[in-house]
Biopython code that builds the backbone (N, CA, C, O; Angstrom):
import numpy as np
from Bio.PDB.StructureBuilder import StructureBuilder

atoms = [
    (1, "UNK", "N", (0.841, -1.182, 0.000)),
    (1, "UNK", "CA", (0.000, 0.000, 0.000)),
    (1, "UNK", "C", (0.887, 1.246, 0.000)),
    (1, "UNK", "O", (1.800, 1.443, 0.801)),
    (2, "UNK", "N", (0.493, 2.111, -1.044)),
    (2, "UNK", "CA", (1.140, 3.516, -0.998)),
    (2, "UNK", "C", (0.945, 4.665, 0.151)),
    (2, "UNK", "O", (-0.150, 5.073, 0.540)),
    (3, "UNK", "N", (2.337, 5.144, 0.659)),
    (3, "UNK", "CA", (1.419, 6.504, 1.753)),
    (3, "UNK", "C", (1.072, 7.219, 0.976)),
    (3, "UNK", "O", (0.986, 7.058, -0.241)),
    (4, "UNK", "N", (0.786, 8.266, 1.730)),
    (4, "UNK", "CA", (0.553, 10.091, 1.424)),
    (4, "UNK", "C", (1.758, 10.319, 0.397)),
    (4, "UNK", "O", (1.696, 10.315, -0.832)),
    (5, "UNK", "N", (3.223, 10.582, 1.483)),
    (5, "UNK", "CA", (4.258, 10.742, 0.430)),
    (5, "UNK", "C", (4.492, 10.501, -1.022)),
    (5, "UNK", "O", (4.784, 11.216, -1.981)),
    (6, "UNK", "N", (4.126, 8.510, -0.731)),
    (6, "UNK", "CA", (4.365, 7.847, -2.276)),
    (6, "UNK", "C", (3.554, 8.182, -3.572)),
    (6, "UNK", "O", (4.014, 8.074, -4.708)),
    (7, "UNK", "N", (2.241, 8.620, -3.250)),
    (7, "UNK", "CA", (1.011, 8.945, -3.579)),
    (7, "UNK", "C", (1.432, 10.449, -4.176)),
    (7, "UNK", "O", (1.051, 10.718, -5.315)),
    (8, "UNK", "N", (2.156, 11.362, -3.481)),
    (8, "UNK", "CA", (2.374, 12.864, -3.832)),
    (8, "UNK", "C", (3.444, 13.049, -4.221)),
    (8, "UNK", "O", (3.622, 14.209, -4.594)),
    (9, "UNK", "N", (4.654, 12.108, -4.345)),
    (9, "UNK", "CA", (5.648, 11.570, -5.542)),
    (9, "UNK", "C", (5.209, 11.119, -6.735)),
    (9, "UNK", "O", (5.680, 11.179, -7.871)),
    (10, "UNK", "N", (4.445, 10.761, -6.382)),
    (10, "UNK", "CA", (3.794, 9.802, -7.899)),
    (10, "UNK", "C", (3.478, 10.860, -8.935)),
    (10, "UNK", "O", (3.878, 11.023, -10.088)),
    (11, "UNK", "N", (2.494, 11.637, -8.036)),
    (11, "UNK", "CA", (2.023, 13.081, -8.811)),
    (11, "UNK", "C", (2.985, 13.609, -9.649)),
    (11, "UNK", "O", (2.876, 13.538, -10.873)),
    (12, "UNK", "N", (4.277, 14.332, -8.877)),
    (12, "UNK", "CA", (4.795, 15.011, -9.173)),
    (12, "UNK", "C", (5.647, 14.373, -9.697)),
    (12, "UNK", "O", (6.579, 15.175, -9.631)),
    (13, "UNK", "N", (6.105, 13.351, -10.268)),
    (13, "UNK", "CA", (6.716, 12.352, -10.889)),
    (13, "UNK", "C", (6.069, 11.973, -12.498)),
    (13, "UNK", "O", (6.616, 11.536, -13.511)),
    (14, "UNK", "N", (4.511, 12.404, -12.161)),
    (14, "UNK", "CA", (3.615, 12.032, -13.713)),
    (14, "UNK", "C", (3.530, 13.949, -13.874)),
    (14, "UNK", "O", (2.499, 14.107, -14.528)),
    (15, "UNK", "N", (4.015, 15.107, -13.635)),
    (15, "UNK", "CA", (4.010, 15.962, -13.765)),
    (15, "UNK", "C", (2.571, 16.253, -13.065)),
    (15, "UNK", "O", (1.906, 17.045, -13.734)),
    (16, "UNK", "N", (2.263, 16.037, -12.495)),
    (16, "UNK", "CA", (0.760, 16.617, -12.047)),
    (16, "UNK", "C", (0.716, 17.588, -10.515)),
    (16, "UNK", "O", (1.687, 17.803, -9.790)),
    (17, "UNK", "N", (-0.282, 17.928, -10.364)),
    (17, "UNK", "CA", (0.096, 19.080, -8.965)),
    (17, "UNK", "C", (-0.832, 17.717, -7.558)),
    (17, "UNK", "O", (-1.986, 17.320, -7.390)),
    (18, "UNK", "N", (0.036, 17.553, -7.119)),
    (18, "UNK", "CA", (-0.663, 16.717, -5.661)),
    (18, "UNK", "C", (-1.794, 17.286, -5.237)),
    (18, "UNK", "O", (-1.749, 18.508, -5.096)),
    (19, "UNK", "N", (-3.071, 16.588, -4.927)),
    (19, "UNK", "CA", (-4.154, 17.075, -4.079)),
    (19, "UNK", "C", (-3.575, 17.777, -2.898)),
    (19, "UNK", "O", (-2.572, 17.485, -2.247)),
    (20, "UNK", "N", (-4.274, 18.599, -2.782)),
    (20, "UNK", "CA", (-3.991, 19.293, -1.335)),
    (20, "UNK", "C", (-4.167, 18.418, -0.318)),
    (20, "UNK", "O", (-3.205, 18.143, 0.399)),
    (21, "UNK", "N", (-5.220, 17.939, -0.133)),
    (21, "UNK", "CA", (-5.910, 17.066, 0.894)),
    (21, "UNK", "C", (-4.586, 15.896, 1.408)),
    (21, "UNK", "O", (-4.377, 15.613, 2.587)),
    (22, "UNK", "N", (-3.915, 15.417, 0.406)),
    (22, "UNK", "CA", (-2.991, 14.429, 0.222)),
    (22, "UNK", "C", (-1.906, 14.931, 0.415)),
    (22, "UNK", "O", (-0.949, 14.167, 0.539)),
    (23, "UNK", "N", (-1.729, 16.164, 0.492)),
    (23, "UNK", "CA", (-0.417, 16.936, 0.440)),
    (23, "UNK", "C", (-0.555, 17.138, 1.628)),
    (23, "UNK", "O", (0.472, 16.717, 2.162)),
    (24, "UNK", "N", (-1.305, 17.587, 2.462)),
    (24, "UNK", "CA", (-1.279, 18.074, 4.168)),
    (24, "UNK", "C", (-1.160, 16.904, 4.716)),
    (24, "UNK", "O", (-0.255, 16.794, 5.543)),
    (25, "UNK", "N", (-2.298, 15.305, 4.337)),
    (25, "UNK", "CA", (-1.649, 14.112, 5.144)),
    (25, "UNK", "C", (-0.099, 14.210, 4.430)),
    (25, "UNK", "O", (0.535, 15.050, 5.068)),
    (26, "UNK", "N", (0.500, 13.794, 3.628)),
    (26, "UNK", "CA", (1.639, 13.531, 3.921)),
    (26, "UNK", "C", (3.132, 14.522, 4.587)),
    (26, "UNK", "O", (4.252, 14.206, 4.991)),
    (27, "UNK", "N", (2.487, 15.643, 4.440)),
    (27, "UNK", "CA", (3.536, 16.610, 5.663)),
    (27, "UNK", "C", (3.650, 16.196, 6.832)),
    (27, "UNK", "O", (4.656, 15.977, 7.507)),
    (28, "UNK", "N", (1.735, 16.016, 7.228)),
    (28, "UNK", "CA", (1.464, 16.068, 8.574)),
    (28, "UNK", "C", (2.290, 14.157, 8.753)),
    (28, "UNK", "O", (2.925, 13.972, 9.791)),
    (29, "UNK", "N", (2.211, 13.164, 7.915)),
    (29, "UNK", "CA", (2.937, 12.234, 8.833)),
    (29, "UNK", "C", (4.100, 12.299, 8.592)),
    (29, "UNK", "O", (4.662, 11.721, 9.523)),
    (30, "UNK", "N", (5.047, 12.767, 7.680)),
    (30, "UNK", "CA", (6.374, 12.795, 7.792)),
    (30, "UNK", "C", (6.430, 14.083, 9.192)),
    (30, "UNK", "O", (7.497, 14.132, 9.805)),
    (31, "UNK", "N", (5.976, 14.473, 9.368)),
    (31, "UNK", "CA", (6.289, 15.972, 10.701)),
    (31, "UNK", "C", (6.487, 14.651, 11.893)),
    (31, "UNK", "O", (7.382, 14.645, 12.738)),
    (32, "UNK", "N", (5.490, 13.622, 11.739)),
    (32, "UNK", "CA", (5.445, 12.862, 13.244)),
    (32, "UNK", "C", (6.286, 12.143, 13.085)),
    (32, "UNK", "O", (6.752, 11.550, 14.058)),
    (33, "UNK", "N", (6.776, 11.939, 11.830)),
    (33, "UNK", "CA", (7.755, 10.889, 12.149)),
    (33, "UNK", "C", (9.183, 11.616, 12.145)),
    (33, "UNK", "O", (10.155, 11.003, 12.588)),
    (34, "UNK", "N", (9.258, 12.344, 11.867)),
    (34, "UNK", "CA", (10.512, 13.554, 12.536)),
    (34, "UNK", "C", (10.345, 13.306, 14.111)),
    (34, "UNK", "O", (11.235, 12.676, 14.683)),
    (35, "UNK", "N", (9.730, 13.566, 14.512)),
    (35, "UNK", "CA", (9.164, 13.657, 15.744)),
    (35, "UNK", "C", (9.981, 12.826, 16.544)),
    (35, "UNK", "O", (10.851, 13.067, 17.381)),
    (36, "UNK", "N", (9.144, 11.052, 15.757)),
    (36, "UNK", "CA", (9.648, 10.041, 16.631)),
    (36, "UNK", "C", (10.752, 9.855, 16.721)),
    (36, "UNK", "O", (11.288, 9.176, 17.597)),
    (37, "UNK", "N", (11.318, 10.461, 15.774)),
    (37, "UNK", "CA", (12.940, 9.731, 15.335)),
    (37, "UNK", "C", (14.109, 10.933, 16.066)),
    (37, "UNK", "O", (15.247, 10.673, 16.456)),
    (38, "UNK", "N", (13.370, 12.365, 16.096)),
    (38, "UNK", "CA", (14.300, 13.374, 16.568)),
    (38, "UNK", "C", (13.499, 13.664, 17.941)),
    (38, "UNK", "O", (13.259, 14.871, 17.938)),
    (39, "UNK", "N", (12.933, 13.006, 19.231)),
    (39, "UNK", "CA", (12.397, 14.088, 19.631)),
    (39, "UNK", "C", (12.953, 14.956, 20.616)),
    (39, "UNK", "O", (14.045, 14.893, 21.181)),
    (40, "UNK", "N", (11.811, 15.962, 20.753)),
    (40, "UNK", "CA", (12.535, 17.060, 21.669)),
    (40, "UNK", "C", (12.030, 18.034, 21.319)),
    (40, "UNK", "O", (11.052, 17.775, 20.618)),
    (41, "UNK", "N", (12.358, 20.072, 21.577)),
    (41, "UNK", "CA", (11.440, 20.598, 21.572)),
    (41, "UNK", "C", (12.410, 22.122, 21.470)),
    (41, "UNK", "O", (12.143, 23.170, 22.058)),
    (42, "UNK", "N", (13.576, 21.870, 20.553)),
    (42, "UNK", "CA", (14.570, 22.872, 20.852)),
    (42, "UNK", "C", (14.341, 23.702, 19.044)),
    (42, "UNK", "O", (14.617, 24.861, 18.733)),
    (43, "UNK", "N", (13.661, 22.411, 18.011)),
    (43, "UNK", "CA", (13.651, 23.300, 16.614)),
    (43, "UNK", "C", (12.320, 23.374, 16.237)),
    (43, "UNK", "O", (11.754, 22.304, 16.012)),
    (44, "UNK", "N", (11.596, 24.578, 16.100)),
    (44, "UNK", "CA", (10.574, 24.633, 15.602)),
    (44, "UNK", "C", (10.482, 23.850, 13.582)),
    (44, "UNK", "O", (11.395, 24.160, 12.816)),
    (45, "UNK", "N", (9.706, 23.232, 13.246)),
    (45, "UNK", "CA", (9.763, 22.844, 11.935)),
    (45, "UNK", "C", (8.793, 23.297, 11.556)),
    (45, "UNK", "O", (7.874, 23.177, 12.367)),
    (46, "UNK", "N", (8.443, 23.988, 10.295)),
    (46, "UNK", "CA", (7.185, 24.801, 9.636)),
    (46, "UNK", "C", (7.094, 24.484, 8.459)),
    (46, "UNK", "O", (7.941, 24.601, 7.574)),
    (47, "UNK", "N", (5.789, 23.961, 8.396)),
    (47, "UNK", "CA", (5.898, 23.518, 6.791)),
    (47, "UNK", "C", (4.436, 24.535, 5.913)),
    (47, "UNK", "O", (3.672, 24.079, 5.061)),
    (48, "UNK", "N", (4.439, 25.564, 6.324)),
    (48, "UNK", "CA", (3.225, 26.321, 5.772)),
    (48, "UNK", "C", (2.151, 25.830, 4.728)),
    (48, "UNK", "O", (2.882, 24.942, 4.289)),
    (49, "UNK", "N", (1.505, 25.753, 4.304)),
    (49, "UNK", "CA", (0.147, 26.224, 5.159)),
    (49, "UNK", "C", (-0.293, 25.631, 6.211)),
    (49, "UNK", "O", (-0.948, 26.085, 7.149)),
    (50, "UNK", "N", (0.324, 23.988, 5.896)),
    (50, "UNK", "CA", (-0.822, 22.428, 6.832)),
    (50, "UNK", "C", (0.333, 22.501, 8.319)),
    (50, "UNK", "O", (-0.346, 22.253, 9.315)),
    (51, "UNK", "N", (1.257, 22.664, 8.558)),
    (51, "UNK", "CA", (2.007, 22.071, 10.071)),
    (51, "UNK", "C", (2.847, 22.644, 10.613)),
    (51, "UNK", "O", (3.185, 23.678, 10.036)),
    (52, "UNK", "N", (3.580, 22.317, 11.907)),
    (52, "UNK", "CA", (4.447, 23.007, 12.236)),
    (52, "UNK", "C", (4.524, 21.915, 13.561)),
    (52, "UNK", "O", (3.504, 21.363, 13.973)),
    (53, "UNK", "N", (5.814, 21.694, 14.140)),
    (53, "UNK", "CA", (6.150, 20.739, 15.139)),
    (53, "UNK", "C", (7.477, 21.254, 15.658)),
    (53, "UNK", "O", (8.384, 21.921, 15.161)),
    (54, "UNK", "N", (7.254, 20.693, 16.856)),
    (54, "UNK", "CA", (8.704, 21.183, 17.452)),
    (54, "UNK", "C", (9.158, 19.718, 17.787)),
    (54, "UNK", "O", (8.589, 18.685, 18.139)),
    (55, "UNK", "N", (10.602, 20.152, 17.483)),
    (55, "UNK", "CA", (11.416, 18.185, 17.492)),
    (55, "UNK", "C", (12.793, 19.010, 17.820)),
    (55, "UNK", "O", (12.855, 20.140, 18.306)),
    (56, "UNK", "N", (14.198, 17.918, 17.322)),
    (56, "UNK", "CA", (15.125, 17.920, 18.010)),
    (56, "UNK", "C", (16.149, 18.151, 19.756)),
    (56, "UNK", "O", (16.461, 19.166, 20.380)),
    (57, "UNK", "N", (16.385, 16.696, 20.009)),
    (57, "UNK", "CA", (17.017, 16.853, 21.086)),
    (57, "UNK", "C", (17.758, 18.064, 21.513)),
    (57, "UNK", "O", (18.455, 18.550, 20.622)),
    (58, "UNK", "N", (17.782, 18.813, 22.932)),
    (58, "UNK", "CA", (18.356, 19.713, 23.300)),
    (58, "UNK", "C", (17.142, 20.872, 23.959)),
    (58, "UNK", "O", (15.983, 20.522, 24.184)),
    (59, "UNK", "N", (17.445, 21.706, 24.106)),
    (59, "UNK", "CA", (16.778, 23.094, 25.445)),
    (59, "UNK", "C", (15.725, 23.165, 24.625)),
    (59, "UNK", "O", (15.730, 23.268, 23.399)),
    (60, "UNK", "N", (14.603, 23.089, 25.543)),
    (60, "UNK", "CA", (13.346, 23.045, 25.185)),
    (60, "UNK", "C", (13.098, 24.411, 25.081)),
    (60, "UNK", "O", (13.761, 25.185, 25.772)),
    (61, "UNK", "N", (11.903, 24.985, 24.018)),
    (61, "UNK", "CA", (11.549, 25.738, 24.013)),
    (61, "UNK", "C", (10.215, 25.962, 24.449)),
    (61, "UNK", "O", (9.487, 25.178, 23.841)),
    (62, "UNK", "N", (9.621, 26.618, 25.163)),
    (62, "UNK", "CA", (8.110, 27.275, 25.529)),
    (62, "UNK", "C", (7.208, 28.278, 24.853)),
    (62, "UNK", "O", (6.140, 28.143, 24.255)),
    (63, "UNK", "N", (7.911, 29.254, 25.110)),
    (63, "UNK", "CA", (7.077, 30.708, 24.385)),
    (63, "UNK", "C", (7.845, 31.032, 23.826)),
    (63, "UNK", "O", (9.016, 30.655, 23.793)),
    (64, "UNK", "N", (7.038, 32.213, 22.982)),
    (64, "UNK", "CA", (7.733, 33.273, 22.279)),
    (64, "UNK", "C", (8.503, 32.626, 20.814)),
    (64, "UNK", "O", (8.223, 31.527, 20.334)),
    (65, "UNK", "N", (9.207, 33.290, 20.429)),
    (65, "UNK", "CA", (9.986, 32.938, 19.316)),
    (65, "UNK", "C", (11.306, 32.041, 19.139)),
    (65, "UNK", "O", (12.447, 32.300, 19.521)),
    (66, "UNK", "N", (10.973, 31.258, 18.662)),
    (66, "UNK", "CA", (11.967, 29.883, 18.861)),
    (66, "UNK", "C", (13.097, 30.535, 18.535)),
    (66, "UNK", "O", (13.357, 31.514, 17.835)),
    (67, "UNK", "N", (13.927, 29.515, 19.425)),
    (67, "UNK", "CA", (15.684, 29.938, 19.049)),
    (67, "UNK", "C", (16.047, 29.098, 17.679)),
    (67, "UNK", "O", (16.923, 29.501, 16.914)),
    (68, "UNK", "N", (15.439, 28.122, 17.485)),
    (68, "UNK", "CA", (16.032, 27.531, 16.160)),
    (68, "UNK", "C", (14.250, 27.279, 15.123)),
    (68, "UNK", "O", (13.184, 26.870, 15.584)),
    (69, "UNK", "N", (14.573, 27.721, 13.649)),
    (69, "UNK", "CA", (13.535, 27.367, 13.324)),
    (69, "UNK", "C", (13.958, 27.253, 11.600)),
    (69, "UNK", "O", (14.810, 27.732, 10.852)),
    (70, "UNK", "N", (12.685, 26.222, 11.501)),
    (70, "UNK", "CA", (13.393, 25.014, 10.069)),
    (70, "UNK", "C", (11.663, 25.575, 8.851)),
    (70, "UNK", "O", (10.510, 25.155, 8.951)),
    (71, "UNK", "N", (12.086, 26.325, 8.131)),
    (71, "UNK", "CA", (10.971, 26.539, 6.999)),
    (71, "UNK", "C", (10.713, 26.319, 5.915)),
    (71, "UNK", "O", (11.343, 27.218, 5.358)),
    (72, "UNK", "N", (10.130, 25.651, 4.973)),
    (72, "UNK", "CA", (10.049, 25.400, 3.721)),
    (72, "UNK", "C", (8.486, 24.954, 3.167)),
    (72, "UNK", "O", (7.535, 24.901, 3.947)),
    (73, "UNK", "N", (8.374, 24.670, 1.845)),
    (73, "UNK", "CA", (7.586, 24.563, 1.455)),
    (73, "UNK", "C", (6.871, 23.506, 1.309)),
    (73, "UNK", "O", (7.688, 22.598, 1.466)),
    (74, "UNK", "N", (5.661, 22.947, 1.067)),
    (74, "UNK", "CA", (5.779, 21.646, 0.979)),
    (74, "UNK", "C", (5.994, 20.376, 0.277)),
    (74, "UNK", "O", (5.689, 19.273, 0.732)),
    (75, "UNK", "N", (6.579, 20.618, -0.941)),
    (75, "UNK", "CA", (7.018, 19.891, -1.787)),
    (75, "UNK", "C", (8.438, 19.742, -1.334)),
    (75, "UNK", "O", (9.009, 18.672, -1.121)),
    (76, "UNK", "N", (9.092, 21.319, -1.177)),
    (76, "UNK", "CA", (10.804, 21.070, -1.152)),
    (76, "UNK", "C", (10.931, 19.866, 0.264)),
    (76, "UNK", "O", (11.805, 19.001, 0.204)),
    (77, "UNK", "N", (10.077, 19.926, 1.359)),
    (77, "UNK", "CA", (9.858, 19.268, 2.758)),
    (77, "UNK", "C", (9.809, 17.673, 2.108)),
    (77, "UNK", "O", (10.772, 16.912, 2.029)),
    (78, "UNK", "N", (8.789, 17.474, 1.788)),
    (78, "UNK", "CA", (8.672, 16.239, 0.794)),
    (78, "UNK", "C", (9.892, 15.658, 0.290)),
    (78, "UNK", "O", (10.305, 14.548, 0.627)),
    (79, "UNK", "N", (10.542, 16.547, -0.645)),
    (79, "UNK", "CA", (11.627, 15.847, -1.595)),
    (79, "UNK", "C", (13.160, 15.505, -0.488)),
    (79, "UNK", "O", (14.048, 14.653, -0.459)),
    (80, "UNK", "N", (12.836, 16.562, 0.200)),
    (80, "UNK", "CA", (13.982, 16.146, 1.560)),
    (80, "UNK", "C", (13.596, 14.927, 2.200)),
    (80, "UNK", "O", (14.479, 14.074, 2.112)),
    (81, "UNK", "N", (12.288, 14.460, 2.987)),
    (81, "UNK", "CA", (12.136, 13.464, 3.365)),
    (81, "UNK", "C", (12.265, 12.365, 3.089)),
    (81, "UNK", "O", (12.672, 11.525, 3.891)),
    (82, "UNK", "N", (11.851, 12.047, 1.522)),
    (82, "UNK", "CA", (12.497, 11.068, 0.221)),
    (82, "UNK", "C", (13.755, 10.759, 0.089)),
    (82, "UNK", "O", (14.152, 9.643, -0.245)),
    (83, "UNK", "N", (14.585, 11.892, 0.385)),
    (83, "UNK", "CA", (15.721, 11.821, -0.360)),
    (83, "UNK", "C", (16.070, 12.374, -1.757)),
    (83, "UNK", "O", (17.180, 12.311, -2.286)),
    (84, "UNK", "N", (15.337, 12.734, -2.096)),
    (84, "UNK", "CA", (14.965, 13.146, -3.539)),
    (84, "UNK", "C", (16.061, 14.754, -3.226)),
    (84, "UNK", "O", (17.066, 15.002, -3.892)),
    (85, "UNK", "N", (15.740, 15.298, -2.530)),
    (85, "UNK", "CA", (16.322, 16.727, -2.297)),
    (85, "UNK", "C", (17.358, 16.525, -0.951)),
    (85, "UNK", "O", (16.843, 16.198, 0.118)),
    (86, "UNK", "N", (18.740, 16.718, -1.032)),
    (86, "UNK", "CA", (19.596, 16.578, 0.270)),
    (86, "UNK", "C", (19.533, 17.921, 0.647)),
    (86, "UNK", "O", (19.345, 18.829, -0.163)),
    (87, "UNK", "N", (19.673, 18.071, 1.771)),
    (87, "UNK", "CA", (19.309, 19.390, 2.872)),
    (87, "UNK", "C", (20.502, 20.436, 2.121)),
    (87, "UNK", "O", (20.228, 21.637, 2.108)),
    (88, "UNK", "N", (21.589, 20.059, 1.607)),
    (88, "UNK", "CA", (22.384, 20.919, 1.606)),
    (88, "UNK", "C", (21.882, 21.300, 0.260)),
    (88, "UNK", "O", (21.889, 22.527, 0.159)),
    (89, "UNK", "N", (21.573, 20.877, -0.505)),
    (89, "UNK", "CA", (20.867, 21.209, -1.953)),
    (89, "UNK", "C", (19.709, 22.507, -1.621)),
    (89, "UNK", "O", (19.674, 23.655, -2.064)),
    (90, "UNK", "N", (18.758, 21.754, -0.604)),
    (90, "UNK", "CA", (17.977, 22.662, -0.822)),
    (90, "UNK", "C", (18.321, 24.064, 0.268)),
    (90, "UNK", "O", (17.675, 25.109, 0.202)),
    (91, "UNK", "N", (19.400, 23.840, 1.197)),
    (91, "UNK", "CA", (19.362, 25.324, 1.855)),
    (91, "UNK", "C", (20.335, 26.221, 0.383)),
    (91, "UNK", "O", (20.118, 27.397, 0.091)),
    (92, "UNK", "N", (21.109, 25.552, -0.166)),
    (92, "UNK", "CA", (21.930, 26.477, -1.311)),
    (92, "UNK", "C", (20.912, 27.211, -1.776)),
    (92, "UNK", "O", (20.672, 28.415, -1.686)),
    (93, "UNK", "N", (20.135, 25.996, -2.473)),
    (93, "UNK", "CA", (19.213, 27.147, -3.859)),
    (93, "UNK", "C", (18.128, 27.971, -3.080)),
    (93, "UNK", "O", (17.158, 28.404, -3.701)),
    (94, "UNK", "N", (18.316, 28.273, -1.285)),
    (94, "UNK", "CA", (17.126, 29.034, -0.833)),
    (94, "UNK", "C", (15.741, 28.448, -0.458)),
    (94, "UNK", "O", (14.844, 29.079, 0.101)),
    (95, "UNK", "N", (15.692, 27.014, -0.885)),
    (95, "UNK", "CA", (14.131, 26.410, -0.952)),
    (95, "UNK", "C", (13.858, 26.186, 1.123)),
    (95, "UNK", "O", (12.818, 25.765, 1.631)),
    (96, "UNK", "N", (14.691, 26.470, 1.628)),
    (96, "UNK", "CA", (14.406, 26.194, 2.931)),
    (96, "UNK", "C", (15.231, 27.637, 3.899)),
    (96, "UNK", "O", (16.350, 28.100, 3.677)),
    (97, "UNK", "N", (14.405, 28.007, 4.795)),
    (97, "UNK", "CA", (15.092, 29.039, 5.250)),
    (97, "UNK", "C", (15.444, 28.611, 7.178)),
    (97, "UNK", "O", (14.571, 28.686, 8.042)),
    (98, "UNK", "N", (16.770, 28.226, 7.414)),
    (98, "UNK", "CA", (16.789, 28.176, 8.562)),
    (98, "UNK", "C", (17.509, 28.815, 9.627)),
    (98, "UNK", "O", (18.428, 29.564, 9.297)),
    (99, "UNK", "N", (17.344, 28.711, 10.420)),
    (99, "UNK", "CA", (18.239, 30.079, 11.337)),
    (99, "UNK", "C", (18.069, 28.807, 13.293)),
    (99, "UNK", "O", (17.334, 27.869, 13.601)),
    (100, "UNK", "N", (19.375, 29.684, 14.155)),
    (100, "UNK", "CA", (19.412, 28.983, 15.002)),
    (100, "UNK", "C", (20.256, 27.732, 15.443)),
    (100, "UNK", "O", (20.549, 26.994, 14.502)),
    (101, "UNK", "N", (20.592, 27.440, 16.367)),
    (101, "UNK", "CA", (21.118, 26.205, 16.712)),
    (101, "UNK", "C", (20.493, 24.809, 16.217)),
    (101, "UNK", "O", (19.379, 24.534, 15.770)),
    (102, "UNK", "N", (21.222, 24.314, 16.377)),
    (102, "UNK", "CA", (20.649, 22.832, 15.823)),
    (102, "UNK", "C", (19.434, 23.126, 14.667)),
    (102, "UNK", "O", (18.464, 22.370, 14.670)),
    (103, "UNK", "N", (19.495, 24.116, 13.789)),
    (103, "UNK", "CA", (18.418, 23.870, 12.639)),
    (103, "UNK", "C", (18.945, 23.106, 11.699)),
    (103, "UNK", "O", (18.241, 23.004, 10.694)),
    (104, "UNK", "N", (20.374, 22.294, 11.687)),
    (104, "UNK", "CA", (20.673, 21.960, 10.091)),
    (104, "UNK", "C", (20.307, 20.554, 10.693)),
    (104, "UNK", "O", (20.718, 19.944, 11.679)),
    (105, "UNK", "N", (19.103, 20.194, 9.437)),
    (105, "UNK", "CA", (18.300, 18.788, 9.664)),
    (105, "UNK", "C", (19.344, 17.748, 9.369)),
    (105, "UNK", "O", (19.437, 16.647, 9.912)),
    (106, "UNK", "N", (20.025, 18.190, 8.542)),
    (106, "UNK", "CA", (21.123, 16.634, 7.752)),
    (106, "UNK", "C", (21.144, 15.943, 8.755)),
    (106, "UNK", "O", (22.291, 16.388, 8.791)),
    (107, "UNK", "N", (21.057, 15.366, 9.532)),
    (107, "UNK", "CA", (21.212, 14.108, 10.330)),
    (107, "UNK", "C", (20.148, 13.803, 10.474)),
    (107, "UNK", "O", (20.243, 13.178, 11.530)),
    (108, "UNK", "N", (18.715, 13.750, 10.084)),
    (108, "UNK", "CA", (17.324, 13.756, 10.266)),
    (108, "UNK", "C", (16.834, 13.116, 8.862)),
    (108, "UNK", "O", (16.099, 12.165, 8.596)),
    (109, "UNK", "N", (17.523, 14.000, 8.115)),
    (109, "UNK", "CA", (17.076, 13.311, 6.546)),
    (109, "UNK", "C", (17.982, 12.769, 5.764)),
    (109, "UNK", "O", (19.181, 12.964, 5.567)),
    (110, "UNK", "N", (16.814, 11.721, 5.166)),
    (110, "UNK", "CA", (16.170, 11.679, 4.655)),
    (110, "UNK", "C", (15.036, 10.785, 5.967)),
    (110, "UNK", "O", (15.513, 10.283, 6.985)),
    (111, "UNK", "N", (14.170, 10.771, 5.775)),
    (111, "UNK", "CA", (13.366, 10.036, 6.930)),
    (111, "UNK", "C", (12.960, 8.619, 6.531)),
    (111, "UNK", "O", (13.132, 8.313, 5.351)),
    (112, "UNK", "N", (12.403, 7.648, 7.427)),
    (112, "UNK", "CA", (11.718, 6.445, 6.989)),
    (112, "UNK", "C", (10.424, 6.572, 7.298)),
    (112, "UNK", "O", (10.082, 6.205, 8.422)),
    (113, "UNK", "N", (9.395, 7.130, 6.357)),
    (113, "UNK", "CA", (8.215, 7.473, 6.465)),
    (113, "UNK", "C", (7.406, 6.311, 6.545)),
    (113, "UNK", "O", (7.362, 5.718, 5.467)),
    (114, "UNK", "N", (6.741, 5.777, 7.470)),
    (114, "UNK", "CA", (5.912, 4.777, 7.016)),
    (114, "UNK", "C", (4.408, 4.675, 6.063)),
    (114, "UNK", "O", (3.902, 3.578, 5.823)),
]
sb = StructureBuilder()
sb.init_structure("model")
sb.init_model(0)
sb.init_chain("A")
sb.init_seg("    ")
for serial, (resi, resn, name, xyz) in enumerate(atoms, 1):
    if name == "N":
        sb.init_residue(resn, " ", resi, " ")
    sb.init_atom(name, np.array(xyz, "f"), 0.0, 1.0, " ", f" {name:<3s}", serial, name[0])
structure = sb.get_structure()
């Protein structure tokens, strides 16, 4: 059985634009499975419009404006999780904007999405 992800690869693989609907599940479970695999509460991750999670081991954050925070879109988020896009690819060409301690994901991705 295909996920969300495989399903919104496929798309964009036959040139087509991913359902939205299909595009927010598969952010929203690659976000949890960041989660499981990094957790903790020190990098905000934002994937605009559908999510946003706080993960990586180290000083938790509470309020206000995170000390570390990880942004992109949701395709470029996608192609990182795959593997399709390596983190250092996409902070070069700009597709991800991060700032803060511990924001550089490379040890996070590519993920094993189930």
């Amino acid at each position: 059985m295909l996920t969300a992800i495989d399903r919104v690869l496929a798309a964009l693989d036959a040139g087509q634009v991913a359902d939205k609907t299909l595009l927010k599940t598969a952010v929203k479970d690659s976000l949890a499975s960041l989660v499981e695999l990094a957790p903790g509460r020190s990098v905000e991750v934002r994937i605009p419009p559908f999510a946003a999670v706080q993960a990586i081991p180290g000083a938790t954050h509470r309020r206000g404006t995170p000390p570390a925070v990880v942004e992109t879109d949701p395709v470029t988020w996608l192609l990182m999780c795959s593997g399709r896009l390596s983190w250092q690819e996409a902070r070069s060409s700009g597709k991800v904007h991060a700032s803060g301690e511990r924001s550089d994901l490379s040890q996070w991705l590519p993920l094993k999405v189930a």
